[in-house]
C-alpha positions in Angstrom: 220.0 146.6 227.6 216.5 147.5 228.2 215.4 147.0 224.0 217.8 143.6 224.6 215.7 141.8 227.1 212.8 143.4 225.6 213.4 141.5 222.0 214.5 138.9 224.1 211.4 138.1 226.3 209.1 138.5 223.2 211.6 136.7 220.4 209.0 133.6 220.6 206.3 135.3 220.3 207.5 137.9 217.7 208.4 134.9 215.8 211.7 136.8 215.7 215.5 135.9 216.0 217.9 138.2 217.7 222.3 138.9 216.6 223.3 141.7 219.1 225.9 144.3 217.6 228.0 145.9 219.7 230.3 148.5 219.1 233.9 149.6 220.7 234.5 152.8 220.7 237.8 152.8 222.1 237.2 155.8 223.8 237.5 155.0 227.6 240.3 151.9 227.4 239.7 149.2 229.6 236.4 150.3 230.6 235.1 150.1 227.0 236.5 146.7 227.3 234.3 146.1 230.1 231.4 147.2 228.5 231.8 144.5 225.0 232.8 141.9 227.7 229.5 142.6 229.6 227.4 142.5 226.3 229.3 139.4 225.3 228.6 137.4 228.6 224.6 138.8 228.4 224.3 136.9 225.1 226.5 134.3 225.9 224.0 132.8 228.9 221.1 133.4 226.8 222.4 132.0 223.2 222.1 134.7 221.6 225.1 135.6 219.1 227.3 138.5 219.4 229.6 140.6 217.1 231.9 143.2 218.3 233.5 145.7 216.3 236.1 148.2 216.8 236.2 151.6 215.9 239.1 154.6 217.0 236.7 157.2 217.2 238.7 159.7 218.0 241.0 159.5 215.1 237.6 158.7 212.9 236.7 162.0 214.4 240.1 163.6 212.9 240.0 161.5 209.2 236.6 163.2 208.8 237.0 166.8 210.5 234.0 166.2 211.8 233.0 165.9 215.9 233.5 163.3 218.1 229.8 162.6 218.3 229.1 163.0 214.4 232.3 160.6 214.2 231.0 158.0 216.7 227.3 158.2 214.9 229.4 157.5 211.6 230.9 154.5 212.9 228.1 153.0 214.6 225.8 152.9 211.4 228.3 152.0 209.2 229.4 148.7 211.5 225.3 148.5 211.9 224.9 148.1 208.1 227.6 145.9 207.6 227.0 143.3 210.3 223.5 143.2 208.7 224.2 143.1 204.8 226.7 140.1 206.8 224.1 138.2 208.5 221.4 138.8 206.3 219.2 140.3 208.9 215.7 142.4 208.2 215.9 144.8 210.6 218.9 147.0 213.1 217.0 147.8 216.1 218.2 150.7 217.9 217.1 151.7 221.9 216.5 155.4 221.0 214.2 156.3 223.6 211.6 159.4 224.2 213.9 161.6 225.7 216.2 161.5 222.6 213.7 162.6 220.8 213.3 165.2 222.7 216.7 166.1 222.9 217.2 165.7 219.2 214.2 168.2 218.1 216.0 170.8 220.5 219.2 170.3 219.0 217.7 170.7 215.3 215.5 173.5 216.3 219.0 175.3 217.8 220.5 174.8 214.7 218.2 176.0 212.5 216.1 173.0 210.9 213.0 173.0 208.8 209.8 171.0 209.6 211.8 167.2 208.1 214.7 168.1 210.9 212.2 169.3 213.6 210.0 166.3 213.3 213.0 164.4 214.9 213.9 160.6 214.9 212.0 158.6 212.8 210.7 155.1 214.2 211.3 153.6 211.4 213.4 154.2 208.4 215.6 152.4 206.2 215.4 149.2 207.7 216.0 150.8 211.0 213.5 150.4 213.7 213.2 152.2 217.2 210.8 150.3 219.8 211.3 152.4 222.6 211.1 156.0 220.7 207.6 156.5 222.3 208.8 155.2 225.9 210.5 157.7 228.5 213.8 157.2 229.7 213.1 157.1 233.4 210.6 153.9 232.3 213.6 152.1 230.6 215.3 153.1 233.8 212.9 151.1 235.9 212.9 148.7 233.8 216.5 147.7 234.2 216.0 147.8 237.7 213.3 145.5 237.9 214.5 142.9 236.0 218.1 143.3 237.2 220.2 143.7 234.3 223.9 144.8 234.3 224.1 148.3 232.8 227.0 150.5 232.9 227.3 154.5 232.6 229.4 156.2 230.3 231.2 158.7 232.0 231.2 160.4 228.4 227.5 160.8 228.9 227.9 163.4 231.7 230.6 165.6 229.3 229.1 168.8 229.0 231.7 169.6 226.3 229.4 167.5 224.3 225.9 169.2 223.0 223.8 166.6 223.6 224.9 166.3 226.7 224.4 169.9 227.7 220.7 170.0 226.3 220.3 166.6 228.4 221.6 167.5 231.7 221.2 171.7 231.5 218.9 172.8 228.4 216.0 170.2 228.5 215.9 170.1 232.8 215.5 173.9 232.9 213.3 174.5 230.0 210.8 171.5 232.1 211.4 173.5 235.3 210.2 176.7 233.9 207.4 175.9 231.5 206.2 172.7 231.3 207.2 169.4 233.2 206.0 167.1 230.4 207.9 168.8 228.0 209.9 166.0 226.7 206.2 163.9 226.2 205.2 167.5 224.0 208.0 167.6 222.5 207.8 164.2 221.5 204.4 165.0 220.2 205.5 167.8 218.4 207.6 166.0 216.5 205.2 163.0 215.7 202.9 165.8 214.4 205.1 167.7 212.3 206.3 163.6 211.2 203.1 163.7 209.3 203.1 166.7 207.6 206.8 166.0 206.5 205.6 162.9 205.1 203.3 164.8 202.8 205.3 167.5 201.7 208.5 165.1 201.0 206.1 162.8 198.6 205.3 166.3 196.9 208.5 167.1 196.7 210.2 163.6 195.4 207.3 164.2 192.5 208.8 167.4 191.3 212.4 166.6 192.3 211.7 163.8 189.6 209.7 165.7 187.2 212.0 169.0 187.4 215.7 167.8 187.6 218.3 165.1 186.3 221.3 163.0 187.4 224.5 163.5 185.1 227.2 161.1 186.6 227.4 162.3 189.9 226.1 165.8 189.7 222.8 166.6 190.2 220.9 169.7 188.3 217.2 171.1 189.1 215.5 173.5 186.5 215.4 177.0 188.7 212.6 178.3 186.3 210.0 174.9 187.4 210.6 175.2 190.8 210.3 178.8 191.1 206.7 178.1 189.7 206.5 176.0 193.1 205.4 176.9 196.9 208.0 177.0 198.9 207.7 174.1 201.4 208.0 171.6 198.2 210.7 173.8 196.5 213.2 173.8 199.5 212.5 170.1 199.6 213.2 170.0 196.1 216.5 171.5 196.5 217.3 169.2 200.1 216.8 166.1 198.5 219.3 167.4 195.4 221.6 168.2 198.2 220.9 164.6 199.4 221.0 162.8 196.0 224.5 164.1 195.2 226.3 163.7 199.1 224.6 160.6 199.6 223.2 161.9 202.8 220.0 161.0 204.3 220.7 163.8 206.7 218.5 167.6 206.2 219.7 171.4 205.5 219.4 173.9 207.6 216.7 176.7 206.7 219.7 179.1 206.2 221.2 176.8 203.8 218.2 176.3 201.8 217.8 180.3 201.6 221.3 180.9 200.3 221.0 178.5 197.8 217.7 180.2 196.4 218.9 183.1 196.8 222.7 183.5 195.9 223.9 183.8 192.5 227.7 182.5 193.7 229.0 179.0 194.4 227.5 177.9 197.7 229.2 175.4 200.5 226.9 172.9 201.6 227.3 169.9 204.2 229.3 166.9 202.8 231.6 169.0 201.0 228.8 169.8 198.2 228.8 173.2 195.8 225.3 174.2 194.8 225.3 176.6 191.3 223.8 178.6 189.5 224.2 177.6 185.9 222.5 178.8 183.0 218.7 178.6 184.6 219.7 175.7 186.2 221.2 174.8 189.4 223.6 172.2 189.8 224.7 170.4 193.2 228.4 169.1 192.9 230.2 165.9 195.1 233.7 167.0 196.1 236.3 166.5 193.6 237.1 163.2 192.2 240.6 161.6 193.4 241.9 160.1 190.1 245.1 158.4 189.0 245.0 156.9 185.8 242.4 153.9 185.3 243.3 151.4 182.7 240.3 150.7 180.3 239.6 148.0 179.6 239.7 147.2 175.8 237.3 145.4 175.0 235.0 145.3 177.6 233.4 147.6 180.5 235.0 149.6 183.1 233.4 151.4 185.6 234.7 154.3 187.1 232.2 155.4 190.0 234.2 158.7 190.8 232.6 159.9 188.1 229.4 158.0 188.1 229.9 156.5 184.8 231.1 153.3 182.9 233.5 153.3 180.2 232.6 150.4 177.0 234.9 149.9 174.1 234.7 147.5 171.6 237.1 146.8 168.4 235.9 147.0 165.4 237.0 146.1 162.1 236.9 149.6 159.6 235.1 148.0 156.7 232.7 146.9 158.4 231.8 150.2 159.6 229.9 153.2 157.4 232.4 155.5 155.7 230.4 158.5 157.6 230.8 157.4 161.1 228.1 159.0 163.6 228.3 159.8 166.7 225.6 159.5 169.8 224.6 162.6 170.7 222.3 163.9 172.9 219.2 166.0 172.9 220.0 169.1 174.2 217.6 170.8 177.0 217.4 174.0 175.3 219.4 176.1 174.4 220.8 177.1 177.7 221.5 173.4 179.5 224.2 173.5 181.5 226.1 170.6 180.5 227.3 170.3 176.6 228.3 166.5 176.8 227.3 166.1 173.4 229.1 163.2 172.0 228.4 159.6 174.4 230.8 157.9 171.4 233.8 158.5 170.3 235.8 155.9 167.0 239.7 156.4 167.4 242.3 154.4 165.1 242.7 151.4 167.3 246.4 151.2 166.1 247.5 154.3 166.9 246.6 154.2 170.6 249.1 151.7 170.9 246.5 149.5 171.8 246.4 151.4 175.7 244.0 153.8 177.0 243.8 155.1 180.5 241.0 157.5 181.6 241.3 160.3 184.3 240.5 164.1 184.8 242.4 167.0 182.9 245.2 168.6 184.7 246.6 172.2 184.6 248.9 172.5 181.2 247.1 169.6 179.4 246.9 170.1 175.7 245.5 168.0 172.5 245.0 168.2 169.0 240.8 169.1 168.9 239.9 167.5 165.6 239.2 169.6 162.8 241.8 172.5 163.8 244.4 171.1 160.9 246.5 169.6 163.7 247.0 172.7 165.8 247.5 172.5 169.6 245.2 173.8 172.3 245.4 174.1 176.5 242.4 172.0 177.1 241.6 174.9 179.7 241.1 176.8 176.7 239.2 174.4 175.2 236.9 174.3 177.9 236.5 177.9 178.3 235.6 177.8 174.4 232.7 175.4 174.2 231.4 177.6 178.0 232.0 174.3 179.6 231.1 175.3 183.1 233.9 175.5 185.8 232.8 172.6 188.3 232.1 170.2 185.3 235.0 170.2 183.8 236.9 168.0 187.2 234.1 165.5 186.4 235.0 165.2 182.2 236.8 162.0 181.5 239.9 162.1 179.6 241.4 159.5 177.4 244.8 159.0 177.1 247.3 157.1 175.3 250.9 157.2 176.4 251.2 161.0 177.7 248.9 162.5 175.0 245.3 162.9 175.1 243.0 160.5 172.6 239.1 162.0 173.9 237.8 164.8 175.8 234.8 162.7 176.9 231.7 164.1 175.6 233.6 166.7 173.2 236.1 166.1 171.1 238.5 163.4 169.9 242.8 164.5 168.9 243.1 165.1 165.4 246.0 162.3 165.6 244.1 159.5 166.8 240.9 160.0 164.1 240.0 157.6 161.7 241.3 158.0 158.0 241.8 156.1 155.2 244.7 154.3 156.3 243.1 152.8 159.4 242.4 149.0 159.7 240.9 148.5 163.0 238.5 151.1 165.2 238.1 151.3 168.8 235.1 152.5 169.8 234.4 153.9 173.4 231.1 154.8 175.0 230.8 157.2 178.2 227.8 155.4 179.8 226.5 158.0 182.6 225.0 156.4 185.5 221.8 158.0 185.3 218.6 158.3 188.0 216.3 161.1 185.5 217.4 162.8 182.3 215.5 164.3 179.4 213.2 161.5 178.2 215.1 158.8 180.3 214.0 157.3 183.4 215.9 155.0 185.9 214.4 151.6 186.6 215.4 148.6 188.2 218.1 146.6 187.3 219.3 143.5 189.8 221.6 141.4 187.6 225.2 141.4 189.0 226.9 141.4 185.7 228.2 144.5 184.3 226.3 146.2 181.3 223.6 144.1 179.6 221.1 145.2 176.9 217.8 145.5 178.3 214.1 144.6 176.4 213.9 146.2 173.5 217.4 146.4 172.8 217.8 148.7 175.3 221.2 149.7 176.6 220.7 149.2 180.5 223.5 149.3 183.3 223.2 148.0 186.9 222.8 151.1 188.3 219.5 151.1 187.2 220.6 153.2 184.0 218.6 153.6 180.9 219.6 155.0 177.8 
């Protein structure tokens, strides 16, 4: 209410309009009511639009297995966002205030943070922007007061069950009592200061991050060998913001998180349900597992299938107008020891004899196909895998082709001997696996605005509106 009035006193001079979001938590029944009513009437006799949303937190908080406060966070940002992609606003202004930062730096510093989590809430960031971060509570308080305005307390507030809450009312009081009584104005500092040198490092870091690792779909892989060549306050960042690339996070690891995955040679648990792993020299950061059913391709044309951070283009083609050798794209291996053997981005099948229907999903326990050049013989695609030393965790993220029950293309591998292209075939279908792609090899991501689905770049280049470049 305080940042309300604030924006709202100094709108005219700001040159600045004002839409207030509001929240429902559902948490406390009526009296949440109470509190959207009161926001509501505020604007109302000020003419300033309102939007209210709704959110069951506590069932968010179960959907997610996460805590209630992680939950309501969750909501709260993601009803932020939307009401401004709505609205077309420039900024979410939030009324994080001095003390939260306090409270936040010993909550991270509890838990185990690095210098990015211990330099606390930043005052502005991806579109968000925090007034009153430099201004203590108690002034906010005051403030209220003086100009009158209706404010109600959350009984939720005083819940000791709740961490923040704890290292509001007990933690932060005590520690002020016993060593310092302008501990939440050092703390505050503290964090400002170690704000700068985060800043540094990070742009360090996203230059090797970019230099040193790759985007494959969704999966994320940093060379172990280049950043073990780097100091270690740019290489853990290296690794965080891998971590972040492939959850989608803009959250931080914990120090203990960061050692284990330097240090551990097994599959390692991370936030967000991500698997760091060792593979071949590199390490590769996983999303969970894909949920696929069966996709229907589209034939011809471009189907995007962002489970797997790809898109999927077919064309038909006509068999004399192709070369009698067909070729397909392959790519430049990194070495001899990359982790990933996606070596064939085309496949040409017999149009005809996929019955003119191809779906796309993952493999699945007791699959088996016909790999091409094995005179027609059957093998588990398990086997397959375990054949060309596909690792484990990239084989749920392989797209497989199917017509009918059998299997047309292991994407990226190898087409069924019973769907290839021989002399009796008329008409080709040709499918491309189009990765989306932020930095592999030679390739570099760039900007790409136009809402149509894939278009050919300058040059001839094949670009997608992911910002892909092949």
């Amino acid at each position: 209410m305080c940042l309300l009035d604030t924006l709202f006193m100094l709108s005219r001079e700001l040159g600045i309009s004002l839409h207030v979001a509001h929240l429902n938590h559902h948490m406390r029944g009526e009296e949440a009511d109470k509190d959207a009513a009161m926001v509501v009437e505020f604007c109302r006799a000020r003419g300033i639009p309102a939007t209210v949303g709704h959110e069951e937190v506590f069932r968010l908080a179960e959907e997610l297995k996460t805590g209630v406060e992680e939950a309501g966070r969750i909501a709260r940002y993601r009803f932020f966002f939307s009401l401004r992609d709505e609205i077309g606003a420039d900024k979410i202004a939030l009324g994080h205030n001095m003390n939260d930062q306090a409270e936040t730096v010993i909550m991270r510093l509890l838990r185990g943070s690095g210098t990015r989590g211990l330099s606390g809430i930043p005052p502005v960031n991806n579109g968000i922007i925090r007034p009153l971060i430099e201004v203590p509570r108690a002034l906010t308080e005051q403030y209220c007061r003086e100009r009158d305005l209706p404010v109600i307390k959350d009984v939720y507030n005083f819940d000791l069950t709740y961490r923040r809450n704890l290292v509001r009312h007990k933690i932060l009081p005590e520690l002020s009592r016993l060593f310092n009584p302008s501990l939440v104005e050092t703390l505050s500092s503290v964090a400002e200061a170690l704000r700068w040198d985060a800043e540094f490092l990070e742009k360090e870091a996203r230059e090797a991050f970019l230099r040193d690792s790759f985007r494959e779909g969704r999966i994320t892989v940093v060379d172990e060998k280049a950043i073990a060549l780097l100091p270690p306050a740019i290489s853990s960042r290296v690794l965080e913001q891998a971590w972040r690339e492939c959850a989608g996070d803009g959250g931080s690891l914990s120090v203990d998180h960061i050692k284990d995955i330097m240090s551990e040679n097994g599959t390692i648990s991370l936030p967000g349900g991500i698997r760091a792993t060792r593979e071949r020299g590199f390490i590769a950061f996983y999303p969970p597992v894909p949920d696929i059913e069966d996709i229907q391709v589209c034939v011809p044309g471009c189907t995007d299938v962002p489970q797997l951070g790809l898109k999927v283009v077919t064309s038909v083609l006509r068999r004399d107008s192709l070369p009698g050798n067909l070729r397909v794209c392959r790519d430049v291996k990194k070495g001899e020891n990359a982790p990933f053997y996606i070596l064939e981005r085309k496949a040409f099948v017999d149009y005809n004899k996929c019955g003119r229907s191809i779906h796309l999903r993952t493999w699945r326990p007791g699959d088996r196909f016909m790999p091409l050049g094995m005179g027609g013989r059957q093998k588990k695609l398990q086997d397959f895998f375990v054949s060309l030393k596909v690792p484990r965790l990239f084989r749920d993220f392989v797209p497989v082709f199917t017509s009918g029950n059998e299997v047309v293309w292991v994407g990226g591998y190898r087409i069924s001997e019973r769907f290839k292209v021989d002399e009796g075939t008329t008409d080709v279908l040709e499918i491309e696996v189009m990765p989306y792609l932020r930095y592999r090899q030679n390739c570099a991501t760039i900007s790409w605005s136009d809402p149509a689905g894939c278009q050919i770049g300058p040059s001839g280049v094949s670009v997608d509106r992911e910002g892909a470049l092949d």
